[in-house]
Structures are given as C-alpha cells and as structure tokens.
C-alpha positions as CSV (number, residue, x, y, z in Angstrom):
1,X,-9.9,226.4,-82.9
2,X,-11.3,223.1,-82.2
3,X,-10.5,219.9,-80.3
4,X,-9.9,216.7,-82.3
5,X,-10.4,214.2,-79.1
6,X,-14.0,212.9,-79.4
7,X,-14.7,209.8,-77.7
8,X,-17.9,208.0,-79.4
9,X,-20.0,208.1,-76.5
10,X,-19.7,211.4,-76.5
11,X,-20.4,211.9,-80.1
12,X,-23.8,209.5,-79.5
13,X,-24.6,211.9,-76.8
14,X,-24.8,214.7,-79.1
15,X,-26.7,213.1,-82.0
16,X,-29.6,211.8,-79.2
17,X,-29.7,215.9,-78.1
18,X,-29.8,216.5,-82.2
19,X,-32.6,214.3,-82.9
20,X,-34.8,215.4,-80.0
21,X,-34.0,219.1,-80.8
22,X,-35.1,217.9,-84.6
23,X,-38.6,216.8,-83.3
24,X,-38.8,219.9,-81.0
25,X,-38.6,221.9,-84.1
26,X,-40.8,220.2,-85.9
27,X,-44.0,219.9,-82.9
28,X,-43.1,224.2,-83.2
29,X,-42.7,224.5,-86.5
30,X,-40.0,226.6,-86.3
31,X,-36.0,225.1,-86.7
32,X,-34.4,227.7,-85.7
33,X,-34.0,226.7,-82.3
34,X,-31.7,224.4,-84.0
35,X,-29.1,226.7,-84.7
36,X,-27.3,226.6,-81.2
37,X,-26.0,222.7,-82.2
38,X,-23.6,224.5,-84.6
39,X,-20.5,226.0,-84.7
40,X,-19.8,229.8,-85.2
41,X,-17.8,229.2,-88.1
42,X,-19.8,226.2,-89.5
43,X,-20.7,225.9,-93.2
44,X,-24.1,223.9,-94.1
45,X,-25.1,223.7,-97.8
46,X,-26.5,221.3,-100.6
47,X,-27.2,221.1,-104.2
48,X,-30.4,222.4,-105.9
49,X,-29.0,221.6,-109.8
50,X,-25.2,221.7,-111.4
51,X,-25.4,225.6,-110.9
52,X,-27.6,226.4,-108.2
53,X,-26.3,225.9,-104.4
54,X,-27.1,226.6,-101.2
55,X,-24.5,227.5,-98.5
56,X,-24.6,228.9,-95.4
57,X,-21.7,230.0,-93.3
58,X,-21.3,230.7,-89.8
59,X,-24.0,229.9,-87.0
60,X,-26.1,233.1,-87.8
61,X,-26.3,232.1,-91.6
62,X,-27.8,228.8,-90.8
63,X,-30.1,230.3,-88.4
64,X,-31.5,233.0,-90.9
65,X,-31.2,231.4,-93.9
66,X,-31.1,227.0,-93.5
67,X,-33.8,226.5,-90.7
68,X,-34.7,229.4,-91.5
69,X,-36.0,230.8,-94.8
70,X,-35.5,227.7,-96.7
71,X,-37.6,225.7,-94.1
72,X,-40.1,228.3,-93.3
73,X,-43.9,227.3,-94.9
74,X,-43.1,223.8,-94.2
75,X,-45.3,223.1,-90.6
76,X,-46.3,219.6,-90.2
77,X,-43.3,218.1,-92.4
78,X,-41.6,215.9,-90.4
79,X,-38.0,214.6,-91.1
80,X,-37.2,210.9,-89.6
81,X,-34.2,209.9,-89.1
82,X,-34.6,205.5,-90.3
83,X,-30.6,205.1,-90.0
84,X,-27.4,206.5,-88.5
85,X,-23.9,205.9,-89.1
86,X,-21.4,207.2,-86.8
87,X,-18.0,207.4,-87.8
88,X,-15.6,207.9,-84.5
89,X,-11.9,208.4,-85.9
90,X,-13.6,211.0,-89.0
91,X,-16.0,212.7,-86.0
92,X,-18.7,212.2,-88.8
93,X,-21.9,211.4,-88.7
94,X,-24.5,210.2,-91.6
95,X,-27.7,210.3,-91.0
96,X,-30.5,209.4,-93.1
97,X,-33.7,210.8,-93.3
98,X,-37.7,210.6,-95.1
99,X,-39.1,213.8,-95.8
100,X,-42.6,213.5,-94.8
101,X,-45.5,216.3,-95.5
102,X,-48.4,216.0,-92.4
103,X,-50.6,216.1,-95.4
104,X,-53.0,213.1,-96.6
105,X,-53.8,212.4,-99.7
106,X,-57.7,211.0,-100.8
107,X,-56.6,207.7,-99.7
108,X,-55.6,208.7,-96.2
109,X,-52.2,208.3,-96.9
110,X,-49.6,210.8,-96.3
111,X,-47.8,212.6,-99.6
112,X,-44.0,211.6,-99.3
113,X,-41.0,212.4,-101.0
114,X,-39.8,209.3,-102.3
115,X,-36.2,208.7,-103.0
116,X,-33.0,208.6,-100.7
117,X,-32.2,211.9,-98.5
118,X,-29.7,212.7,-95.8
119,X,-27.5,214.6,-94.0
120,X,-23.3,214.4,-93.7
121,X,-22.1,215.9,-90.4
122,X,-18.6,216.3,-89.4
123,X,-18.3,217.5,-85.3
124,X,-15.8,218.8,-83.2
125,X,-15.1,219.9,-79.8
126,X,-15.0,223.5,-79.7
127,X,-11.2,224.2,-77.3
128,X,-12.0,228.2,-77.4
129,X,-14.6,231.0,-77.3
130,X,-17.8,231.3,-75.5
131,X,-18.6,227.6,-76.9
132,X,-15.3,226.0,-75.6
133,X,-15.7,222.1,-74.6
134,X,-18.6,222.3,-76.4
135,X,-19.5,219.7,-79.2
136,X,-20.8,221.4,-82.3
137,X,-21.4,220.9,-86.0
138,X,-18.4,221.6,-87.7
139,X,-19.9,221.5,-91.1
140,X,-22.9,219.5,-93.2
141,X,-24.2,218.9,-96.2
142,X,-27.7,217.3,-97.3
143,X,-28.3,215.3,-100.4
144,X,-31.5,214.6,-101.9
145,X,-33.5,213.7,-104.7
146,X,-35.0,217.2,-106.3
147,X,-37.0,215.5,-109.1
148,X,-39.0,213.7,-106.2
149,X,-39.5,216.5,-104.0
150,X,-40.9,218.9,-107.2
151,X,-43.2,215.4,-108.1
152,X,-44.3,215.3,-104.9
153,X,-44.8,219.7,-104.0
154,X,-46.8,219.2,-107.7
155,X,-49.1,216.4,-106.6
156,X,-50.3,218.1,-103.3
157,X,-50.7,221.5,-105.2
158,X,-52.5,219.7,-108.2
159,X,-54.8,217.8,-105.3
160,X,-55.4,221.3,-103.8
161,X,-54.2,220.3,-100.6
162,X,-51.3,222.8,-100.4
163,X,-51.6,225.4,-97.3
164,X,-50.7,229.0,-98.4
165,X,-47.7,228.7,-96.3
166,X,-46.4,225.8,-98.4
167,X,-47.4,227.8,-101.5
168,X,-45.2,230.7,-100.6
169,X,-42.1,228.2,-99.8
170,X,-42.2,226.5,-103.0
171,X,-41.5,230.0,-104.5
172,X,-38.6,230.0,-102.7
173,X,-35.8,229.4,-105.5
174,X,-33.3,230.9,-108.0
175,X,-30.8,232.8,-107.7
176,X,-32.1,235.9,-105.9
177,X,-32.7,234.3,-102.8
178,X,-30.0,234.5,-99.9
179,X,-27.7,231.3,-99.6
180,X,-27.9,229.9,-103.3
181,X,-25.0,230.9,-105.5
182,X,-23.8,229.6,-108.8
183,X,-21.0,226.9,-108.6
184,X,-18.6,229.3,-109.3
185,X,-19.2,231.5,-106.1
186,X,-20.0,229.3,-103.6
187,X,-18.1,230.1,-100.3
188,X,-17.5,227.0,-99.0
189,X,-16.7,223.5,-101.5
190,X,-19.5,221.1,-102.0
191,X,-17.6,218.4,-100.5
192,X,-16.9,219.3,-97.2
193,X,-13.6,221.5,-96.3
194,X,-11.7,218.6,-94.6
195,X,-12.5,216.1,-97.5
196,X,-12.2,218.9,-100.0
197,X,-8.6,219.3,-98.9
198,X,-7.8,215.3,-99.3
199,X,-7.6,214.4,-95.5
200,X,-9.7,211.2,-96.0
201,X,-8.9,210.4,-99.3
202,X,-9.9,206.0,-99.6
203,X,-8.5,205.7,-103.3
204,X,-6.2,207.9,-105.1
205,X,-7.4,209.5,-108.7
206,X,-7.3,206.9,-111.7
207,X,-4.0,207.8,-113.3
C-alpha cells in the first residue's frame, strides 16, 4: 500500500538523491546500485518497436534485468539529465535526458544519440513493509528515439571505436532476452497503470 501525501519538497528531495545516485552509477559503471530507489512492486518498461517491449516488474526485475542486463557493456555512457518537470498533485516526475557515449570520434567530439529521450516517473510514499515512509518509484517508463540510437551504435562500430563490451550489448535484443515481450504479453500497460486506468484523463476520446 502506498501513501498519497507527498509534499513537493519532499518529492525534490528525492529526485536530487536520484540524480546523484545516477552519476554514482555511471563513475562505477554499474546501475544497479540504483535499484533500492524503487518500489517492490514497481513496474519500469519502454518500447523497442510496435511488438517488442521491455518491462520489468517488481524491484528485483529492475535490478537484474533494467540496470542490469540491458545497461551492462555500456561503461562510460553517461546520461544527463538538461530538464526536469515535477508534477506535485500527479507525484510525477519527467525528466529528460542525452544519452551520451564517453567515446570520441576523429574530430574529438563525443558520438551522441541525437534525438529526444526521457524518463516518466510516478512516486509514492511507501505506508507499509520494510520500506514504509519511504519515497520510492512507483512506476516509469523511458521513451526514446531507436533509429538514432542504431545510427549512432553503427557509426562508432563502423569507426572501429566500439569496446567489446559495447559489442556484446548491442546483441542484446529480440525476443529471447529476459524483459522484452510482444505487445500482447506485456505484464504491465505501456502507459502507466494509473493513467492506463483513466485517473488523469485531460480530454475525453473524440466521439
């Protein structure tokens, strides 16, 4: 069960501890130190193509499979947050991010994926369990721009700058590997359960 009263200095308070666990993670190389900012029963996916998801659910999920095999083979790649939007009354957060490599190209410039990327975060205060009057991530869900990030994985293979680590996590797709299900079986919606279900609906459905 969770606690709907979130005041929002208290959810600023938890995004500062978020993004200097996020740059902890990155310096290691290793983001799975990250999985203690989530709930137990949290849910964290995103969209590879119309019938390839990823979805994690429930901390342990996140920790194995989010930060953990989907972001192994990526040391050096940094994630910085340029803006934040923090949404009080919804306890959601939007944060946006550039995905950058640690890797120059010839020009001394580093390879970036170009495009818009992000994550959606809805928090709550956790009123039971070994977590209780904890603030946790209740859910998220990352968008991104795959044709970028393959034009960009391409060009730093092509330039034969790729480490074998990075090489290893570009294989890292389809279907066989844990957390990416076709639409029709993925455990938790797309959208996130609480907007799934209508409870911040703007604008109702054209007629």
């Amino acid at each position: 069960m969770v606690s709907t009263n979130l005041s929002r200095a208290e959810i600023e308070e938890f995004w500062d501890s978020w993004l200097d666990v996020n740059r902890r993670a990155e310096a290691a190389g290793d983001w799975r130190m990250m999985a203690e900012w989530y709930a137990e029963d949290t849910t964290y996916g995103w969209m590879y193509g119309p019938d390839e998801h990823f979805m994690a659910v429930g901390r342990d999920q996140v920790r194995d499979w989010a930060i953990g095999i989907e972001m192994d083979g990526l040391d050096g790649w940094h994630y910085d947050y340029v803006c934040t939007m923090i949404d009080e009354q919804k306890h959601m957060i939007l944060g946006f991010w550039k995905q950058r490599s640690g890797i120059l190209d010839d020009d001394g410039q580093e390879y970036e994926i170009l495009g818009l990327g992000g994550s959606w975060f809805g928090v709550e205060r956790q009123s039971s369990g070994p977590d209780e009057g904890q603030i946790k991530i209740a859910w998220q869900r990352d968008f991104f721009d795959l044709p970028s990030t393959a034009h960009t994985f391409m060009a730093i293979l092509e330039a034969g700058k790729a480490p074998d680590t990075l090489i290893k996590r570009m294989s890292v797709a389809g279907h066989g590997v844990p957390g990416h299900y076709h639409h029709k079986d993925i455990p938790s919606p797309v959208w996130p359960p609480p907007v799934e279900r209508g409870d911040f609906v703007t604008q109702e459905a054209a007629k």
